[in-house]
C-alpha positions as CSV (number, residue, x, y, z in Angstrom):
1,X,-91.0,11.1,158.7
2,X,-89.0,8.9,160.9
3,X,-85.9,7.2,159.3
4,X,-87.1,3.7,157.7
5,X,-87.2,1.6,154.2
6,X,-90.5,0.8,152.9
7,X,-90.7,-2.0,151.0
8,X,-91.8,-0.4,147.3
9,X,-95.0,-1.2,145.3
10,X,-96.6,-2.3,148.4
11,X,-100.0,-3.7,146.8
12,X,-102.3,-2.7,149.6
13,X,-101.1,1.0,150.6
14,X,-101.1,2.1,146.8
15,X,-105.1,0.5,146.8
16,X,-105.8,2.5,150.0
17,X,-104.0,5.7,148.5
18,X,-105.3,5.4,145.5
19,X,-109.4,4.8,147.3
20,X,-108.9,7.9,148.7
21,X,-107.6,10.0,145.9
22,X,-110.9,8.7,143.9
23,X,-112.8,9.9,146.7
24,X,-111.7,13.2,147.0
25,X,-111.9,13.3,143.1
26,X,-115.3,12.0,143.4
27,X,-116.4,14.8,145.9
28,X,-114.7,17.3,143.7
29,X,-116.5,16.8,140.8
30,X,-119.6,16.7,142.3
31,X,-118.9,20.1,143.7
32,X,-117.9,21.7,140.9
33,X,-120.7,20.6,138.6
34,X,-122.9,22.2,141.7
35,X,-121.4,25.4,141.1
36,X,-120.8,24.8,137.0
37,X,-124.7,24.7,137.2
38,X,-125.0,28.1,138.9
39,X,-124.9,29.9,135.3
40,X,-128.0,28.1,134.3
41,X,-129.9,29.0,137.8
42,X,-128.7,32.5,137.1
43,X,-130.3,33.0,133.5
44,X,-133.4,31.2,134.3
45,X,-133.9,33.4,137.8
46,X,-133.8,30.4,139.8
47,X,-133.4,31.6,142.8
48,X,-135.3,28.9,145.2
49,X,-133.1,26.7,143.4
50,X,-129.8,28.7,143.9
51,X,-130.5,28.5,147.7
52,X,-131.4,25.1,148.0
53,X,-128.2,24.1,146.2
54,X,-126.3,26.2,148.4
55,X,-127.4,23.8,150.9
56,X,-127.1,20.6,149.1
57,X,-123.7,21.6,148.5
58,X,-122.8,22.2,152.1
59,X,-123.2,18.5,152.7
60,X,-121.3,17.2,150.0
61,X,-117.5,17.1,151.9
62,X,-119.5,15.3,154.7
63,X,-121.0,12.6,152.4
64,X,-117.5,11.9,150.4
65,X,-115.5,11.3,153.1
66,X,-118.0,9.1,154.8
67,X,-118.8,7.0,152.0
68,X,-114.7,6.7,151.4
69,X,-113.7,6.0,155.7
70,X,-117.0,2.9,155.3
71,X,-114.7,1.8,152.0
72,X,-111.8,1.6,153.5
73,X,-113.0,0.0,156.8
74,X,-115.0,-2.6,154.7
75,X,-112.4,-3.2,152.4
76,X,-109.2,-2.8,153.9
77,X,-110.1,-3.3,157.4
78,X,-108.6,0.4,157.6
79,X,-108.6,0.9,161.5
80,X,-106.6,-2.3,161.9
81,X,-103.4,-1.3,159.8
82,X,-100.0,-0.7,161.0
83,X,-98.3,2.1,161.3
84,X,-95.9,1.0,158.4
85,X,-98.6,0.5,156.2
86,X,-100.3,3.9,156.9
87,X,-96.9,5.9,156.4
88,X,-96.7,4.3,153.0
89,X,-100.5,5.4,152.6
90,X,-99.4,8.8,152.7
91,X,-96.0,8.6,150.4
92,X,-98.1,7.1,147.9
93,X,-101.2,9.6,148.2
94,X,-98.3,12.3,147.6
95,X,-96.9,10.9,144.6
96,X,-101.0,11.0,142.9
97,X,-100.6,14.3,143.8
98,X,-97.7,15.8,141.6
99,X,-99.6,16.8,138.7
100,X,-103.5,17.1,140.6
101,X,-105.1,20.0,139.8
102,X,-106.7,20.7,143.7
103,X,-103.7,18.8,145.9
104,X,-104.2,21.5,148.7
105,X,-107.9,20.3,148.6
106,X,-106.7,16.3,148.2
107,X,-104.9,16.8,151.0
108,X,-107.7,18.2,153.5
109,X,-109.5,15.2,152.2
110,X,-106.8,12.6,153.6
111,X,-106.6,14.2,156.8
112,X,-110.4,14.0,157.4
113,X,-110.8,10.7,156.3
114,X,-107.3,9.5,158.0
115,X,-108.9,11.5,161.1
116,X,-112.3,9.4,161.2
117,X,-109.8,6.6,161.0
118,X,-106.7,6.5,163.4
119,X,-106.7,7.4,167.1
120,X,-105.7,11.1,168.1
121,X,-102.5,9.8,168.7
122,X,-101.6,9.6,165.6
123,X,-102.6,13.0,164.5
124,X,-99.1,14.4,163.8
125,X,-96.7,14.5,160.3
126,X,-95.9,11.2,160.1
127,X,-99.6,10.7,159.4
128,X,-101.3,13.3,158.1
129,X,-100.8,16.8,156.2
130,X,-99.6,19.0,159.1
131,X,-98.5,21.4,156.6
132,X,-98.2,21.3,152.6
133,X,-96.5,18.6,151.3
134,X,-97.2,19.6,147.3
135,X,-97.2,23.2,145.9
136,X,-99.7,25.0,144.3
137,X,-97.8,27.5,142.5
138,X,-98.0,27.7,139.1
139,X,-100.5,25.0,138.7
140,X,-102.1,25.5,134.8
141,X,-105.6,25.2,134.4
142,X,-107.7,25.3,131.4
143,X,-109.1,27.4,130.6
144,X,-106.6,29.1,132.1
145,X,-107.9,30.7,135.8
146,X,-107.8,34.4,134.4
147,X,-108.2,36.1,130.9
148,X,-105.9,39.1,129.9
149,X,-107.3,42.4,127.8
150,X,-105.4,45.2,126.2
151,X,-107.1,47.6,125.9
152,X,-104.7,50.0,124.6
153,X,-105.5,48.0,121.8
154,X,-109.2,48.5,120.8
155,X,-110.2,51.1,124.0
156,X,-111.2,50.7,127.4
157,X,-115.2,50.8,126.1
158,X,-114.7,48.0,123.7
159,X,-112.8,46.2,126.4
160,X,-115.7,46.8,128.9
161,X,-117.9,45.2,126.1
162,X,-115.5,42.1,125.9
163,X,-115.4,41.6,129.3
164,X,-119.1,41.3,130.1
165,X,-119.9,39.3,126.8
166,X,-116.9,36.9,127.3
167,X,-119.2,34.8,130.1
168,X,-121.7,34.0,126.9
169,X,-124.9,34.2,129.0
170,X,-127.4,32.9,127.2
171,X,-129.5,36.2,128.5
172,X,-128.8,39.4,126.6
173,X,-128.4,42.5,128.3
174,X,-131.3,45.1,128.5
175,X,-128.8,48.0,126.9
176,X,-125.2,46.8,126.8
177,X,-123.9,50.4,126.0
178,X,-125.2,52.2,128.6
179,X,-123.7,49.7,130.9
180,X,-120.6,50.7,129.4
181,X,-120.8,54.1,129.7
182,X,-122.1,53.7,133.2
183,X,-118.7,51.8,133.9
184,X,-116.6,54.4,132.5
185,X,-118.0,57.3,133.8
186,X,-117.6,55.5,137.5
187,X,-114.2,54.8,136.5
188,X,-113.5,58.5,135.7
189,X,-115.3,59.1,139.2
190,X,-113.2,56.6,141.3
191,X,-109.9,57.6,139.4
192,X,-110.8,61.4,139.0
193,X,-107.5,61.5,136.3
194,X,-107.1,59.0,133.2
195,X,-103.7,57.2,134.1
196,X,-100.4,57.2,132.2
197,X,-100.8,54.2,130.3
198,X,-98.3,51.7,130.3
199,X,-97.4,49.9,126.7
200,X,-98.4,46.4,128.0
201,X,-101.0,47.8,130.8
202,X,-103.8,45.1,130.9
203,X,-107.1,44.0,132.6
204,X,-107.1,40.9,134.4
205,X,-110.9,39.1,134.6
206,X,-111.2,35.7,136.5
207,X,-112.5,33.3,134.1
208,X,-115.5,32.1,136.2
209,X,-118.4,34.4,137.5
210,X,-119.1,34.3,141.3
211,X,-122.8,33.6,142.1
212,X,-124.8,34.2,144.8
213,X,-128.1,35.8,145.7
214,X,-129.3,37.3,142.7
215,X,-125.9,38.3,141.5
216,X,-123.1,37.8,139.3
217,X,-120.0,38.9,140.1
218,X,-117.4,39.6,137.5
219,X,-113.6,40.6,139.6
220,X,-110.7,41.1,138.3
221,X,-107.6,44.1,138.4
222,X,-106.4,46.4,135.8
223,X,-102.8,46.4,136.0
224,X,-100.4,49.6,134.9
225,X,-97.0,49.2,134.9
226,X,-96.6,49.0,138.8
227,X,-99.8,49.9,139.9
228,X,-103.1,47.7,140.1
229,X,-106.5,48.6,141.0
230,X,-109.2,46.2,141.9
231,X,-112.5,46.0,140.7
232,X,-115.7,44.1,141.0
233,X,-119.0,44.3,138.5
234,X,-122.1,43.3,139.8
235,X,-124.5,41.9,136.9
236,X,-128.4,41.3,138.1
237,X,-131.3,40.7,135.6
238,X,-133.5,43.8,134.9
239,X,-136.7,44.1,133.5
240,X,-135.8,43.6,129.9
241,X,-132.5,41.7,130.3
242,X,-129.1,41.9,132.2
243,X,-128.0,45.0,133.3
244,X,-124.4,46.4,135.3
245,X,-125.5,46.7,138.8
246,X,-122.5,48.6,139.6
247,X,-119.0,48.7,139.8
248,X,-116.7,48.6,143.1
249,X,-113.2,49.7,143.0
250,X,-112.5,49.6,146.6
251,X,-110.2,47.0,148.2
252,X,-112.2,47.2,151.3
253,X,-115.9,47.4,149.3
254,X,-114.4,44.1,147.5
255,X,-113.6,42.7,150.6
256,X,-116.6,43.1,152.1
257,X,-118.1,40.3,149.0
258,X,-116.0,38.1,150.8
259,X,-117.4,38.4,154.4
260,X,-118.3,35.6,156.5
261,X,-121.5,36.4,157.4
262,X,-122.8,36.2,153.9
263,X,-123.6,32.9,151.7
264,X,-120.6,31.3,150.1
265,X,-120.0,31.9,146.3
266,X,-120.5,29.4,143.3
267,X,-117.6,29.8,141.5
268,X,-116.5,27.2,138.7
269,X,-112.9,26.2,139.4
270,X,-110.5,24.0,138.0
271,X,-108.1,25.1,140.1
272,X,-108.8,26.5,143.3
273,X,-105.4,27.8,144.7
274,X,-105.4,29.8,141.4
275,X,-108.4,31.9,142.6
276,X,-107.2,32.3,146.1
277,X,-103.9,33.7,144.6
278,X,-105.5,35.6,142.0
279,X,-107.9,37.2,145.2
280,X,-105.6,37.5,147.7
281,X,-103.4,40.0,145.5
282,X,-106.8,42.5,145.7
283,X,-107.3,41.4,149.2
284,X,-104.1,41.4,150.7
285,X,-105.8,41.6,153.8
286,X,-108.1,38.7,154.0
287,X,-106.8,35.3,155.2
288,X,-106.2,32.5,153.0
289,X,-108.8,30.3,155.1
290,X,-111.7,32.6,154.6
291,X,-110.9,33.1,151.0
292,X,-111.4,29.4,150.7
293,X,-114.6,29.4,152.7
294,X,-116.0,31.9,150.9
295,X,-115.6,29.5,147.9
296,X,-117.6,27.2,149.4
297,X,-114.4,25.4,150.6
298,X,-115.5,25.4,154.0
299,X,-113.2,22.2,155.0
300,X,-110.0,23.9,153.3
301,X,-110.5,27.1,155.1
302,X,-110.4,25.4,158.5
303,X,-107.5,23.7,157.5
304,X,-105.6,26.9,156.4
305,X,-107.1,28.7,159.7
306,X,-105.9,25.7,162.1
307,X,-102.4,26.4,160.7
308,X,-102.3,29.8,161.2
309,X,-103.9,29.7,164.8
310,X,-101.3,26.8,165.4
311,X,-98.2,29.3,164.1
312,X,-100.2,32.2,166.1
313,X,-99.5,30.4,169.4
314,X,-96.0,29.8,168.7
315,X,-95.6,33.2,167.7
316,X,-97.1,34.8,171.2
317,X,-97.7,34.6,174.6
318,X,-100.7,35.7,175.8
319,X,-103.3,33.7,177.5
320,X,-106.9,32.6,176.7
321,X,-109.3,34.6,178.5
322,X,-113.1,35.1,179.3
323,X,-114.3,36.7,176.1
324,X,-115.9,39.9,177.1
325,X,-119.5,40.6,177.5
326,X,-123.0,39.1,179.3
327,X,-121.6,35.5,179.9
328,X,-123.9,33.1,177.9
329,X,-126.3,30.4,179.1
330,X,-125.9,27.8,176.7
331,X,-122.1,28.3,175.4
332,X,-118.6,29.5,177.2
333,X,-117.2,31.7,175.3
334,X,-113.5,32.2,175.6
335,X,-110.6,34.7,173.8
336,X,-107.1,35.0,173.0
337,X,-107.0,39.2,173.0
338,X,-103.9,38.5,170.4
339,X,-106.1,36.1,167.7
340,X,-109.5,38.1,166.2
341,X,-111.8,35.2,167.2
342,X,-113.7,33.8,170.1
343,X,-114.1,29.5,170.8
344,X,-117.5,28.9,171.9
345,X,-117.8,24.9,173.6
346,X,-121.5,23.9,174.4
347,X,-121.8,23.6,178.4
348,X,-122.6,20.5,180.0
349,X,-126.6,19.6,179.9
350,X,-126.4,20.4,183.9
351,X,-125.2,24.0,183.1
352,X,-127.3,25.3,180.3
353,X,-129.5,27.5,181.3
354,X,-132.5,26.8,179.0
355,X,-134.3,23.6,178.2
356,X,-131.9,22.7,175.3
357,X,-129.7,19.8,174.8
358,X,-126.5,20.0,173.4
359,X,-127.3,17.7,170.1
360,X,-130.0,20.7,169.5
361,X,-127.6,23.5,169.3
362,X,-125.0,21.6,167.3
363,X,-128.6,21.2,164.7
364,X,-129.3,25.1,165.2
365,X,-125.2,25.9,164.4
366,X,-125.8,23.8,161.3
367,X,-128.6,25.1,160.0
368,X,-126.6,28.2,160.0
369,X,-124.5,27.0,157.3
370,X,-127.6,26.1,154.7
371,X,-129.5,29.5,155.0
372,X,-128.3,32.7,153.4
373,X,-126.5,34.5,155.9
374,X,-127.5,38.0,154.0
375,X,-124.6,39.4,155.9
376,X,-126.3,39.5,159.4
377,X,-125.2,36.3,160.8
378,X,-121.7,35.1,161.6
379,X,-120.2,32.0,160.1
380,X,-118.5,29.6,162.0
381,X,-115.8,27.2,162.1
382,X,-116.6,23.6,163.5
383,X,-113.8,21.6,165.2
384,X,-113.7,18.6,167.0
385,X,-110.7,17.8,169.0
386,X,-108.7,20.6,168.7
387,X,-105.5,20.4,171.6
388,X,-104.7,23.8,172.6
389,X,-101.7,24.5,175.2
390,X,-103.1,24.3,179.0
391,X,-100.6,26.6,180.3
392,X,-101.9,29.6,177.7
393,X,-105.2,29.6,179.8
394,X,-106.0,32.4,182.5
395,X,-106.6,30.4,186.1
396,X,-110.6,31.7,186.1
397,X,-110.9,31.0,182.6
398,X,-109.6,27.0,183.0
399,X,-111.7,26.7,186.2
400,X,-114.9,27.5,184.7
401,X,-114.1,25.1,181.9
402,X,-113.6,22.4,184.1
403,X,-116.7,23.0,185.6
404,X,-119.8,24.0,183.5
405,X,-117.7,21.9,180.1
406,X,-116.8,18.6,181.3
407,X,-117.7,16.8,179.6
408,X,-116.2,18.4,176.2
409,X,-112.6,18.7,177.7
410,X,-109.8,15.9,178.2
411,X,-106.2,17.2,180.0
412,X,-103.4,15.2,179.0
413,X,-101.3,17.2,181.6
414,X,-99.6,19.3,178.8
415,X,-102.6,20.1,176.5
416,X,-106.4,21.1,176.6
417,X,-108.4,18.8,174.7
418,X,-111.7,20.3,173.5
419,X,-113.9,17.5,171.7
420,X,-116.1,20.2,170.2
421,X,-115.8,23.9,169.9
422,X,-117.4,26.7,167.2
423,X,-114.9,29.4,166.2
424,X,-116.2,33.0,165.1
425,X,-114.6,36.2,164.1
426,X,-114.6,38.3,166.9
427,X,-116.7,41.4,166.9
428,X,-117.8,44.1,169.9
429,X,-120.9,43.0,171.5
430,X,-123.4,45.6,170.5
431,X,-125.1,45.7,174.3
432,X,-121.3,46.9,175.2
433,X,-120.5,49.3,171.5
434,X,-124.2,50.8,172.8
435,X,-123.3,51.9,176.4
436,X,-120.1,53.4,175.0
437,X,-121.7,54.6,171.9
438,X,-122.0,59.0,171.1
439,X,-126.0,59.8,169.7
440,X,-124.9,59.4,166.2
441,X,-123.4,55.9,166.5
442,X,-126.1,55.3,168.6
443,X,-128.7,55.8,166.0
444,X,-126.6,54.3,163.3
445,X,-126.1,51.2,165.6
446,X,-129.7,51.1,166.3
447,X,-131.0,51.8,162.7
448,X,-128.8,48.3,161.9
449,X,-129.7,46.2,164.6
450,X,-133.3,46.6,163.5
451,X,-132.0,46.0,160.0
452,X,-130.3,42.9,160.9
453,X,-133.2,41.6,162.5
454,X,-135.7,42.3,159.9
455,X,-132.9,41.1,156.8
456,X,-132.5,37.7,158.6
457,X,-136.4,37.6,158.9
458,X,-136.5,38.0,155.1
459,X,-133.9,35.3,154.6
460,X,-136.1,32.8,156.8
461,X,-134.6,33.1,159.9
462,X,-136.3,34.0,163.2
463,X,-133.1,34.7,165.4
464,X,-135.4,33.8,168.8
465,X,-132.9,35.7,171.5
466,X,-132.6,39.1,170.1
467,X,-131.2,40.8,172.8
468,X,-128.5,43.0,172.1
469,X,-125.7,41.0,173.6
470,X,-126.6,38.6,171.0
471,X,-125.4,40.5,168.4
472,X,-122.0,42.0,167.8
473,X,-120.7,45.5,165.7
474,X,-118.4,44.9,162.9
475,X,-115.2,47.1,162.7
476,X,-117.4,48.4,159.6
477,X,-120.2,49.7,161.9
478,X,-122.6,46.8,161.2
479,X,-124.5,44.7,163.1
480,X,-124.3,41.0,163.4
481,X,-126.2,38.2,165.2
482,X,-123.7,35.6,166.7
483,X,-125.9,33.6,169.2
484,X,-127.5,30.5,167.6
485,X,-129.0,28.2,170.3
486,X,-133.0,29.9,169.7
487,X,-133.0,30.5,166.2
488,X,-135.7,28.9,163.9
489,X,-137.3,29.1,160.3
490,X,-139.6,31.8,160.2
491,X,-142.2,29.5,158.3
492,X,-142.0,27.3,161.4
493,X,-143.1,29.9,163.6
494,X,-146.9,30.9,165.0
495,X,-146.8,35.3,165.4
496,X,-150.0,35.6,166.8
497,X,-151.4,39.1,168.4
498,X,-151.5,39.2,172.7
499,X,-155.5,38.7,172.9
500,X,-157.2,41.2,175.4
501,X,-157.4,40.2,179.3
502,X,-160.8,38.9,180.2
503,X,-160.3,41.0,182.8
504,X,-158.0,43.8,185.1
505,X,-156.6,41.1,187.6
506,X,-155.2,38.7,184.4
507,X,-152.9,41.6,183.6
508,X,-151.6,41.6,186.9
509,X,-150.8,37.6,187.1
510,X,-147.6,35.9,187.3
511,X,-148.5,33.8,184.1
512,X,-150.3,34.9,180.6
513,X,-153.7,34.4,180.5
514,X,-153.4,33.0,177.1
515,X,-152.3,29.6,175.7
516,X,-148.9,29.4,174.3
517,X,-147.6,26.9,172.2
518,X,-143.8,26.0,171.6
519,X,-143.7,27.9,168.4
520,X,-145.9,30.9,169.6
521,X,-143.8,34.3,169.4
522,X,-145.7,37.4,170.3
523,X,-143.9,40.7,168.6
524,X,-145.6,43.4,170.9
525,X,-143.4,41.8,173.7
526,X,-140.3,42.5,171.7
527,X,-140.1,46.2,173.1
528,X,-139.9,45.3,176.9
529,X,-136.4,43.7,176.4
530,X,-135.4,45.0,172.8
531,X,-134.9,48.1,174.3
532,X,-133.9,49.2,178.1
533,X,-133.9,52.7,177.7
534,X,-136.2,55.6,176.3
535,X,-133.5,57.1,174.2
536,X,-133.3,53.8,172.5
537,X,-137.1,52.9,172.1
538,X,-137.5,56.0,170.6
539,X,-134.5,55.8,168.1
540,X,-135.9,51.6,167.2
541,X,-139.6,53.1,167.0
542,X,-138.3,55.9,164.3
543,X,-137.5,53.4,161.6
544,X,-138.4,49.7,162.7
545,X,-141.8,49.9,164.9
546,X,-143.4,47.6,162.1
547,X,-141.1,45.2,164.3
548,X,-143.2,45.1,167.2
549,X,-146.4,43.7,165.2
550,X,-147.8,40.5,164.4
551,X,-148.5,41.6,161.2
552,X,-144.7,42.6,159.8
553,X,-143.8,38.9,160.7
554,X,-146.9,37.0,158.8
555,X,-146.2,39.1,155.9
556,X,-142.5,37.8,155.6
557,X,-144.0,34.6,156.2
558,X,-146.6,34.7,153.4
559,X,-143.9,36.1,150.9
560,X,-141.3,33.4,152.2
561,X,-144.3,30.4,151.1
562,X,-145.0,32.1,148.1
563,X,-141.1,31.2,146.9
564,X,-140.5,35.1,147.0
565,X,-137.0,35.5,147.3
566,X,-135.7,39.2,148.7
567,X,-132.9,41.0,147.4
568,X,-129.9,41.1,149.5
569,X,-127.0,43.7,148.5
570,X,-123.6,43.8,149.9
571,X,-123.1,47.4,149.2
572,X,-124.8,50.3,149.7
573,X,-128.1,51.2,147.6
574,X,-126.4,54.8,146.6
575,X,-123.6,52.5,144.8
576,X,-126.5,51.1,142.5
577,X,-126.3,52.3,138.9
578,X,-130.2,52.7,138.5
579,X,-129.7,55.0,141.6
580,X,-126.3,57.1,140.7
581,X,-127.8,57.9,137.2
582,X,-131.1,57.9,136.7
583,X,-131.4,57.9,133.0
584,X,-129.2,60.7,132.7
585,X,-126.1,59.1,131.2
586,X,-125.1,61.6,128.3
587,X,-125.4,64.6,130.4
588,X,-122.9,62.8,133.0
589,X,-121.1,61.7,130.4
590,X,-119.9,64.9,128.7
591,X,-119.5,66.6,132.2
592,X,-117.1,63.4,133.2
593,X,-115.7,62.1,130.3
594,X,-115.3,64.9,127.8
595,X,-117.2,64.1,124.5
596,X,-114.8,62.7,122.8
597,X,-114.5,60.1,125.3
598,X,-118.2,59.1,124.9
599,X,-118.2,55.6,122.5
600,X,-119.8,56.6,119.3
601,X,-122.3,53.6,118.9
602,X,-124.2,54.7,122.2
């Protein structure tokens, strides 16, 4: 802040500071009761209901801070105060913050209103949150964010039966003891040796499930002395009750829960930072920002990702480059090869290459984030304005900017302006992972492009362009789709069959000789550009040729209208309890746990 004496209690900054604090509280409330309300969808197998309030809740941020910038501008005639005034805004707004339960969150919420607000030129400290101005450390929620067991005290099994009856779901479960065992003998599995305990060794359960899909996710760690181990219980309704899904004790496995491309959590938190913490200690690789998204705090994980790509660039040296692969008709698509992600800014109407305007895309990118992603489709990051250094872009790379994008750039001789950009993880274009690929990837890569097309048809999503350069390969070997500017909802579409030619000359014509209407998608077509070689036809025809008729696609329609909702899992079906054992617990059980080990009530 630059050296000056405000004058104290100034009347009208503490009324703007304190407008916005109840508007971020307001927002926050709303939200959590969203996800407070996830239990009940949960026990009552609401799962239409679960999806549509994952996209209700995907507008909330939106609709706060738009309500509070109209307040302020009616009110206070907001866009007309001085700079004085605004710096005392933000002293004030700190001070509410000292003993707030989400001030990370509070603070996101300033800069977005303050940004719909002030001129760019004012987007800097002196103004708004650059960085943290209050800790999160220590911040004490109640109840508090994680509950402790001992269960050197009464035994791991009765622990396991604490742990899963501690939620108090108003569902019973369909044999709570053979979940138990279940859990213990994958435990004996995963750790092939019972550890030394430690006197105060402990399991550590975050209070609040995580819902989404048709799951509930219990996560926590045991800690030992100096060693901790991560674990994650899935909990889905059977037919007579709830029943342990399974039970991951991979980092990476746990990881994967968190992944972008999937639908974000409902998760009931007091305090969020807590969570983050608490996840990032069994994900030490994930970023902070995704954590947060994954939370459904989309808006505090592009804050916490616009920090670290600002520290990034100070940090290196490289230049922004041409991402690699087919060059797209409706986005440029640009890379730092330093930074895992690729910016994608919407060409000039003159420049795309289909009959789309750019308002339509920025819909289709939306509607990305209110459909469940079932771990086939990227998430994104939306900016708007976001000044990157001029002289860290390769000569081609800023030439082609300046000409097919702009109208979405500004150059104030020192920095690139870009009004609106999308930001994705990066992945490896599957056209290019295919042409390098050996026959075993090949078939694997194959196998899960046709997966990816036919999950994201399930989830009521017709991805339109699915050529492979549309879709990328994780570093986990699975397939993505990435490309957004076709994509529809599969109840919107018409899959008719290609009617016969009246006769041989029609099949020979530059133009069908049947109608086709905007919405009209013909599946036999698929295999003409699907697939450019016979190796791969052959290897998509061995487990997806259902793909290629009319009738796959209806189906999935006719189950989508009927308010069927699929089941999506983000690990694999061997992992699945019902799979691993089969009704053949006490046999396992002796052979893994010795029989003294099995609990005496089962």
């Amino acid at each position: 802040m630059p050296d000056r004496i405000f004058p104290l209690g100034s009347d009208q900054a503490y009324r703007i500071a304190l407008t916005l604090i109840e508007g971020f509280d307001r927002h926050y409330s709303i939200f959590r009761e969203c996800s407070r309300q996830a239990a009940a969808r949960f026990e009552a197998c609401d799962w239409p209901g679960e999806l549509q309030a994952v996209r209700e809740r995907v507008q909330f941020y939106d609709q706060r801070v738009a309500e509070t910038v109209q307040l302020l501008r009616t009110v206070f005639h907001a866009q007309a105060l001085d700079d004085v005034t605004w710096q005392q805004v933000k002293l004030m707004y700190i001070g509410m913050l000292i003993n707030h339960k989400q001030p990370e969150l509070a603070e996101t919420f300033f800069n977005s209103v303050s940004c719909r607000i002030l001129d760019r030129a004012y987007f800097y400290n002196d103004y708004l949150f650059a960085r943290p101005a209050i800790s999160t450390a220590y911040i004490v929620s109640s109840p508090p964010s994680y509950l402790s067991y001992y269960p050197q005290e009464q035994g791991l099994p009765e622990t396991i039966r604490r742990i899963l009856l501690a939620v108090g779901w108003q569902v019973p479960f369909e044999n709570l003891e053979r979940d138990i065992l279940r859990v213990m003998v994958t435990l004996r599995r995963y750790l092939k040796k019972w550890p030394q305990t430690e006197v105060n060794s402990q399991l550590q359960v975050l209070s609040s499930p995580f819902y989404r899909n048709k799951s509930a996710w219990l996560i926590g760690k045991a800690v030992n002395g100096y060693q901790e181990y991560p674990f994650a219980l899935a909990v889905r309704h059977g037919p007579q009750g709830l029943r342990v899904d399974t039970l991951l004790l991979e980092s990476w496995r746990i990881s994967l829960l968190f992944s972008l491309s999937r639908a974000y959590f409902m998760v009931d938190m007091e305090v969020p930072s807590a969570y983050v913490f608490f996840l990032r200690s069994i994900m030490p690789a994930k970023p902070t920002g995704e954590i947060y998204t994954m939370l459904g705090l989309g808006k505090q994980g592009k804050t916490m990702f616009y920090r670290d790509l600002c520290s990034h660039l100070k940090h290196s040296n490289d230049t922004f480059i041409v991402a690699p692969g087919v060059r797209g008709m409706v986005m440029a698509v640009f890379t730092l090869p330093s930074f895992p992600y690729v910016f994608k800014v919407i060409k000039d109407h003159a420049y795309i290459q289909k009959d789309m305007a750019p308002a339509t895309v920025m819909t289709k990118y939306q509607m990305v984030k209110q459909v469940d992603r079932v771990g086939r489709m990227a998430d994104t990051l939306e900016f708007s304005h976001v000044a990157l250094p001029r002289d860290r872009f390769e000569p081609g790379l800023l030439k082609e900017l300046r000409e097919v994008c702009a109208q979405s750039l500004e150059d104030d001789g020192e920095r690139l302006v870009i009004k609106h950009v999308y930001i994705e993880r990066r992945l490896t274009p599957l056209n290019l992972y295919l042409a390098h690929a050996d026959a075993q990837q090949l078939r694997d890569a194959v196998r899960e492009y046709g997966d990816a097309i036919r999950e994201m048809a399930q989830a009521n999503v017709f991805p339109g362009d699915m050529l492979s350069k549309n879709f990328g390969v994780t570093r986990y070997g699975r397939v993505v789709f990435y490309d957004y500017d076709e994509i529809e909802y599969m109840t919107d579409c018409c899959f008719r069959h290609i009617p016969p030619p009246p006769n041989p000359e029609a099949e020979m014509g530059a133009e069908p000789w049947y109608p086709v209407g905007r919405m009209d998608v013909f599946p036999e077509e698929f295999g003409r550009f699907l697939m450019s070689s016979p190796q791969l036809r052959e290897t998509f025809l061995r487990d997806h040729a259902d793909l290629l008729t009319p009738e796959f696609w209806q189906n999935t329609q006719a189950r989508i209208r009927a308010g069927l909702v699929e089941d999506f899992f983000p690990y694999p079906q061997e992992l699945r309890f019902i799979r691993v054992f089969d009704g053949h617990e006490q046999t396992i059980s002796r052979k893994f746990l010795g029989p003294d080990r099995v609990d005496r009530r089962e």
